[in-house]
C-alpha positions in Angstrom: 101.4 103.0 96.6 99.0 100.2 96.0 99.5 100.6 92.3 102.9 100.2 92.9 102.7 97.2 95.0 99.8 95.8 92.6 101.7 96.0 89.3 104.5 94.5 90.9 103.2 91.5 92.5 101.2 91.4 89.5 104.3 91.8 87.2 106.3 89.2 89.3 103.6 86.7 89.2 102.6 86.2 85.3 106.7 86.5 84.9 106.9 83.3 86.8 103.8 82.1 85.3 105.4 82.3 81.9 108.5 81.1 82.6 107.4 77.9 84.2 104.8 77.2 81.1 102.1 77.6 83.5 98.6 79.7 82.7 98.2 81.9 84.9 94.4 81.7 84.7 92.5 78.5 84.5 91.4 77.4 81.2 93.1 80.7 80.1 95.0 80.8 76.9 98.2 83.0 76.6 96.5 85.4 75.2 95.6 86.1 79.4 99.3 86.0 80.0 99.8 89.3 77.6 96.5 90.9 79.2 98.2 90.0 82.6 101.6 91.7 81.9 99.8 94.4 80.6 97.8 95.4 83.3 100.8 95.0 85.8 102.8 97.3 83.7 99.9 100.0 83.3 99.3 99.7 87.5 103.2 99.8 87.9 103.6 102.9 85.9 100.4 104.5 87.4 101.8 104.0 90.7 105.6 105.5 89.9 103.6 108.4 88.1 101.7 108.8 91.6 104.9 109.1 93.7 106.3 111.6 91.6 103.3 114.2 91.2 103.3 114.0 95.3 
């Protein structure tokens, strides 16, 4: 479940990040915003591939 929750907020965050022209680090290049969107994708999918091997 916190993998879930993670990539989501995660997910939801850099979204808005990106859509408002915003880094979502500071001093970060968007290179971070791909890493970002990445790793909420990856915890997101982890956490949907935990709820369905329970």
């Amino acid at each position: 479940m916190v993998f879930a929750l993670f990539g989501a907020g995660l997910l939801l965050w850099s979204a808005r990040c990106v859509m408002r022209n915003v880094p979502v680090a500071q001093h970060a290049g968007p290179v971070a915003a791909v890493i970002v969107t990445a790793c909420g994708a990856i915890s997101l999918l982890v956490g949907v591939w935990c709820f369905l091997r329970v």
